[in-house]
C-alpha positions as CSV (number, residue, x, y, z in Angstrom):
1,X,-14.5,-12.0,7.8
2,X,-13.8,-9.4,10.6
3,X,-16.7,-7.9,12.9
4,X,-15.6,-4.1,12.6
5,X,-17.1,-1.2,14.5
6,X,-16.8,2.8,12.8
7,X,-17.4,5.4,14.9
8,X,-17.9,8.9,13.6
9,X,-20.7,10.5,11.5
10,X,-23.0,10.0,8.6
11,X,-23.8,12.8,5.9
12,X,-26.8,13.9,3.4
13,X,-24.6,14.4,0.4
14,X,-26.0,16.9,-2.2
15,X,-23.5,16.6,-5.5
16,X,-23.5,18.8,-8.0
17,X,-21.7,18.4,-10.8
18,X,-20.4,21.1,-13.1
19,X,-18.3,21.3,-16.3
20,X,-15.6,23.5,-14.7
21,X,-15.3,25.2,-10.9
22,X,-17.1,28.5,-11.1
23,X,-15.7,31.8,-10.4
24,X,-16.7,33.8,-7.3
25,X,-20.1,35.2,-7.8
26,X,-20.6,33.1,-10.6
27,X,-24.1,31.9,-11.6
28,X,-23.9,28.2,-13.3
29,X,-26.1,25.3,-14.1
30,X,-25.4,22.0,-12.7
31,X,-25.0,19.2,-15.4
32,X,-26.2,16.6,-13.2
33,X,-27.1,16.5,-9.3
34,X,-26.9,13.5,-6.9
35,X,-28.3,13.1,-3.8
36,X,-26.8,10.3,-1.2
37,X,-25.6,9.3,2.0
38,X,-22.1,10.1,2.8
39,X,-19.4,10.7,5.8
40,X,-15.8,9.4,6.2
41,X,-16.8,6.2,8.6
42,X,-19.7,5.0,6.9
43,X,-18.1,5.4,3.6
44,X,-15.3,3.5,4.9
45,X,-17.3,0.8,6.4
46,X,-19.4,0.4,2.5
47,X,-16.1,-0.1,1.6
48,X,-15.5,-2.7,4.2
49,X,-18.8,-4.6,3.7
50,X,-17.9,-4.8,0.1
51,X,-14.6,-6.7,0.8
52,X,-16.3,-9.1,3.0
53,X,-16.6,-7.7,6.3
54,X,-19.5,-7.5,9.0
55,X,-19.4,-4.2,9.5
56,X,-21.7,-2.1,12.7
57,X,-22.2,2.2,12.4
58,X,-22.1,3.7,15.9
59,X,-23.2,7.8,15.2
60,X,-25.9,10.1,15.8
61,X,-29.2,9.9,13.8
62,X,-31.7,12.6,13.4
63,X,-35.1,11.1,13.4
64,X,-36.4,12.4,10.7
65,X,-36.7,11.6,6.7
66,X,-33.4,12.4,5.9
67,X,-32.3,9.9,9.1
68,X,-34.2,7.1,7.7
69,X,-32.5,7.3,4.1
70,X,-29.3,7.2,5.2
71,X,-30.2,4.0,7.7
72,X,-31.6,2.5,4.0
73,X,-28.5,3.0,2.4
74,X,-26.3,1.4,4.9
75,X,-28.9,-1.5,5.0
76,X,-27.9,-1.8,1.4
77,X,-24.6,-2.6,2.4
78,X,-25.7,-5.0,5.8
79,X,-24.5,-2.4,7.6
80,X,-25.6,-2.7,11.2
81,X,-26.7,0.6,12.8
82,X,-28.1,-1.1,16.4
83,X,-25.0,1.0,18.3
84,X,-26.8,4.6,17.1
85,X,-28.3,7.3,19.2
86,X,-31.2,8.8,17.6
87,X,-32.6,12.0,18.4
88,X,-36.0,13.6,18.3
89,X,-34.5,17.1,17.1
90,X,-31.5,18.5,14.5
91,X,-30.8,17.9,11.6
92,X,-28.8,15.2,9.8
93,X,-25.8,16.8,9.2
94,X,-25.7,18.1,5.5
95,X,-22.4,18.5,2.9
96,X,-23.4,20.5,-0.1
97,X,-20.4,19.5,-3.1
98,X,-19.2,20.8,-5.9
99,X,-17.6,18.1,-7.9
100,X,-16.1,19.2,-11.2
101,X,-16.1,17.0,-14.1
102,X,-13.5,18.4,-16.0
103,X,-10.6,16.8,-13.1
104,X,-12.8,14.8,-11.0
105,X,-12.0,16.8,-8.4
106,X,-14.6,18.1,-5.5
107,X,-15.2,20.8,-3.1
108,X,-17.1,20.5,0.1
109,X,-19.7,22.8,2.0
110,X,-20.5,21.1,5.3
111,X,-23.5,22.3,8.1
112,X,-24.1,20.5,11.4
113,X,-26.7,20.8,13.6
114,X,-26.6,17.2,15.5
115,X,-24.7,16.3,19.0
116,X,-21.9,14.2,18.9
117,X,-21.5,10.5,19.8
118,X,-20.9,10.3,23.3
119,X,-18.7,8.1,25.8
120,X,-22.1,7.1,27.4
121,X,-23.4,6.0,24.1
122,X,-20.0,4.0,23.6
123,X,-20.4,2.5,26.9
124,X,-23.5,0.6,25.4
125,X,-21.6,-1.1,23.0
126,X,-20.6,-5.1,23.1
127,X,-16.8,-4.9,22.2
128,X,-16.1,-8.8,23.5
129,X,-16.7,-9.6,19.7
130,X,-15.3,-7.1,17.9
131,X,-12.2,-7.8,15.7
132,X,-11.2,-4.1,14.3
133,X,-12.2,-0.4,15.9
134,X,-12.4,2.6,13.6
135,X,-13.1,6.3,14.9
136,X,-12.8,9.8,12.8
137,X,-10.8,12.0,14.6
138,X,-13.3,14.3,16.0
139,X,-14.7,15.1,19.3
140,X,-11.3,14.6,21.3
141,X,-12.9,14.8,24.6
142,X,-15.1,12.6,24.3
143,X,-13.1,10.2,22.0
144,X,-10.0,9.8,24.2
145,X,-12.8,8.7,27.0
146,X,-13.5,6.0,24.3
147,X,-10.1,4.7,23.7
148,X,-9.0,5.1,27.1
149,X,-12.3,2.8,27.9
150,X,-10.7,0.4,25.4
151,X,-7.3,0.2,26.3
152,X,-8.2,-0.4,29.5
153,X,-10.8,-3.5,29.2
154,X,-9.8,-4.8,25.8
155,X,-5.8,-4.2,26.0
156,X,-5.7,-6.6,22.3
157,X,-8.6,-5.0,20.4
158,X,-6.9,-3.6,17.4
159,X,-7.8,0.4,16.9
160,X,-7.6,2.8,13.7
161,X,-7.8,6.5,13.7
162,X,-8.3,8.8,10.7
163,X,-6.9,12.5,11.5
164,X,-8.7,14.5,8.8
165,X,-8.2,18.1,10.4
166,X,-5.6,19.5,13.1
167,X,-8.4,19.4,15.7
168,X,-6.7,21.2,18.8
169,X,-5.6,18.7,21.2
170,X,-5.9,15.9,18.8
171,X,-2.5,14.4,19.8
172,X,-3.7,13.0,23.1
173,X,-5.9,10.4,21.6
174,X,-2.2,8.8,19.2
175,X,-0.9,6.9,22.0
176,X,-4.6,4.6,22.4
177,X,-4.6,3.6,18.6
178,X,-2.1,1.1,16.4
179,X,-3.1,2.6,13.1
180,X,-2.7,6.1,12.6
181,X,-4.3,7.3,9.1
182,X,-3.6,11.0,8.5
183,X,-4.9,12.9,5.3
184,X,-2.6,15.1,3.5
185,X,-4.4,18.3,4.2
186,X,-3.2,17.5,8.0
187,X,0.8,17.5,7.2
188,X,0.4,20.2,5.1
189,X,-0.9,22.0,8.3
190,X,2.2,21.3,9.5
191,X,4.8,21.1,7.1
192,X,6.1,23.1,4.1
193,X,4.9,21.9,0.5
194,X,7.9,20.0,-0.1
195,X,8.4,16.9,-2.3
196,X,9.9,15.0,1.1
197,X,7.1,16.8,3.4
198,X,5.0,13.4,3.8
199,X,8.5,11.2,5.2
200,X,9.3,14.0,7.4
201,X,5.8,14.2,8.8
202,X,6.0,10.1,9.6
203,X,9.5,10.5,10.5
204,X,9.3,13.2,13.0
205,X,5.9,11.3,14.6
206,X,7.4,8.1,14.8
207,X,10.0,9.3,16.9
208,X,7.1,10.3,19.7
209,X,4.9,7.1,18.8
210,X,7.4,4.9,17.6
211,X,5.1,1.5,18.3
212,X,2.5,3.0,16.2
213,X,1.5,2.2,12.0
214,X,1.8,5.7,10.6
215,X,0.2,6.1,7.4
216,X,-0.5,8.9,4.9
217,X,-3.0,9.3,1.7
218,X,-1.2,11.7,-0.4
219,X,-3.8,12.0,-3.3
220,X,-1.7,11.8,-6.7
221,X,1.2,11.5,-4.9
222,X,0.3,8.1,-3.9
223,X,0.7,7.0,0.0
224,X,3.5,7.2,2.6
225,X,3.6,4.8,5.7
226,X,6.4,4.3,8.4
227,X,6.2,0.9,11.1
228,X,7.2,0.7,13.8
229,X,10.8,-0.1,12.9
230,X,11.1,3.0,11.4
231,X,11.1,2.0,7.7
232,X,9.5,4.5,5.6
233,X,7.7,3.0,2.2
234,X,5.8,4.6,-0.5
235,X,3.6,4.0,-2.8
236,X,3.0,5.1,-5.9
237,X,-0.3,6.3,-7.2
238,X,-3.2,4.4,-9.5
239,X,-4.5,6.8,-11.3
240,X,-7.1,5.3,-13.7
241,X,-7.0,6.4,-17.3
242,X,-9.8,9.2,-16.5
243,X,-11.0,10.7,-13.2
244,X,-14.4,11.1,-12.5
245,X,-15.2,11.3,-9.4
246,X,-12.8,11.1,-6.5
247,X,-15.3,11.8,-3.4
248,X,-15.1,8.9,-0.9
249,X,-11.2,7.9,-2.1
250,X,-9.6,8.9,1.0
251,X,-12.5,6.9,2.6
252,X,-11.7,4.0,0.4
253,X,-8.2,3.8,0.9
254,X,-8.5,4.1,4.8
255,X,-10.9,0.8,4.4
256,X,-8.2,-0.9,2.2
257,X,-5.6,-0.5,4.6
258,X,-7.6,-2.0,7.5
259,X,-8.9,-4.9,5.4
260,X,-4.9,-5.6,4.8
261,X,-3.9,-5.4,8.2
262,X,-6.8,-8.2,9.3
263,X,-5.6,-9.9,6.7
264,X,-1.9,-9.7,7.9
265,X,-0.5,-7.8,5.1
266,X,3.0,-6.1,5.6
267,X,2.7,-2.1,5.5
268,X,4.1,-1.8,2.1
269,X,1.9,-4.2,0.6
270,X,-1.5,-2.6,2.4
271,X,-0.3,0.7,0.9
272,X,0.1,-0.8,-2.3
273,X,-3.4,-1.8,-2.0
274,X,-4.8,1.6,-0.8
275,X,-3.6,3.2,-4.1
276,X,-4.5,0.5,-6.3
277,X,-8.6,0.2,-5.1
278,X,-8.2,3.6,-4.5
279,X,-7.9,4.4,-7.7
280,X,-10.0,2.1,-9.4
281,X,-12.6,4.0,-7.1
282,X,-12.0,7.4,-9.1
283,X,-13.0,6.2,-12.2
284,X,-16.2,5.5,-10.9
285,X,-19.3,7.9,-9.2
286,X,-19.8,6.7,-5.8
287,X,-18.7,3.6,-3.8
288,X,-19.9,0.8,-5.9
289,X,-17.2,-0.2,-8.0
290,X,-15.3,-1.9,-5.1
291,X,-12.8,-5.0,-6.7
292,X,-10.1,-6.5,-4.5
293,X,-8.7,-8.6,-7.4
């Protein structure tokens, strides 16, 4: 069991759930809604906690009811939440989703109103027993401070980053990290919608960051990594016999792969991993279906 810090936000999600993606302008009824607590690094650390971990939150709370449920979820989990700021005003941060049952697939509506985590509030954290860093890539300023902070007082401490969006200047925080987790939305930013788009993403960064884990989600294309030999592998996808839900997947397989590295798995076989729990995950609503067998 690793002792594993996320850094990064926590959601209200509101879900609902229609028989097919409606038209612009459209007016439809929701077959089912679900209300729960979401956000890439606290659904990655559920994740974590259900393989085994001892997994701590640091993020911004709002206090106020919608604060408090999402602090119940995670306790649910034994999720620690002692590294959060909380603040008397804002709002928790709020992702209204349109998941449609027809191929699983969802689209997200997100509003804000909450500062983010600062360097300050990292400062306050006890690293000296920490096993495994996470962070979202958000916030660059203030992150890089972070990971600079780390690099300099705990040179071993192994670090993960998730690049989500092309966040300008996001590049100056690679060189802090080991793991580098890009989403496929990110490449495709960046390269053409090509069947070998994914290697020549890895390929080209590995060639800047070429000590770095370079790894890629690629949805039902399955996952690309390269190490730090520059060996590309790939991984097919899971797909389970019917999707239902894949919100939190990307979340999921970002937690697999971490959970294979502490446990010294080899890139290809962490990748294999991702897909595989992944996958399972989509067949399932929410993040409770978790089985690393």
């Amino acid at each position: 069991m690793a002792r594993i810090i996320g850094v990064g936000i926590a959601t209200l999600d509101i879900i609902n759930s229609v028989d097919g993606y409606p038209a612009e302008d459209a007016e439809v009824r929701a077959a089912t809604q679900r209300i729960c607590r979401g956000g890439n690094t606290t659904n990655t650390l559920v994740v974590l906690s259900q393989l085994g971990h001892c997994c701590h939150w640091a993020g911004v709370l709002a206090d106020e009811p919608d604060g408090q449920r999402i602090v119940d979820d995670l306790k649910q989990y034994q999720i620690d939440t002692r590294y959060c700021r909380v603040v008397k005003d804002g709002k928790v941060p709020t992702s209204y989703i349109v998941h449609n049952r027809d191929n699983g697939s969802r689209t997200i509506i997100h509003y804000r109103d909450l500062p983010e985590f600062s360097f300050s509030d990292f400062t306050r954290i006890d690293l000296s027993t920490c096993d495994w860093l996470h962070f979202e890539g958000r916030n660059v300023t203030e992150t890089r401070k972070m990971l600079a902070h780390v690099a300099e007082n705990y040179p071993a401490l192994p670090c993960s980053l998730e690049i989500e969006k092309g966040r300008p200047k996001i590049k100056v925080l690679f060189k802090y990290v080991g793991t580098l987790l890009f989403s496929k939305n990110h490449v495709l930013e960046q390269e053409d919608n090509s069947e070998d788009a994914a290697q020549r993403f890895l390929e080209r960064l590995h060639r800047q960051f070429p000590e770095k884990r370079l790894i890629c989600a690629w949805g039902d294309g399955g996952a690309f990594g390269i190490d730090q030999r520059g060996v590309v592998y790939h991984s097919p996808p899971c797909p389970p016999a019917k999707v239902v839900d894949t919100l939190g997947a990307g979340d999921t397989f970002n937690a697999v792969i971490i959970d294979s590295l502490i446990n010294g798995l080899a890139l290809e076989a962490a990748l294999a991993d991702g897909c595989r729990i992944a996958g399972q995950k989509c067949a399932h609503v929410g993040l409770n279906s978790i089985n690393p067998l």
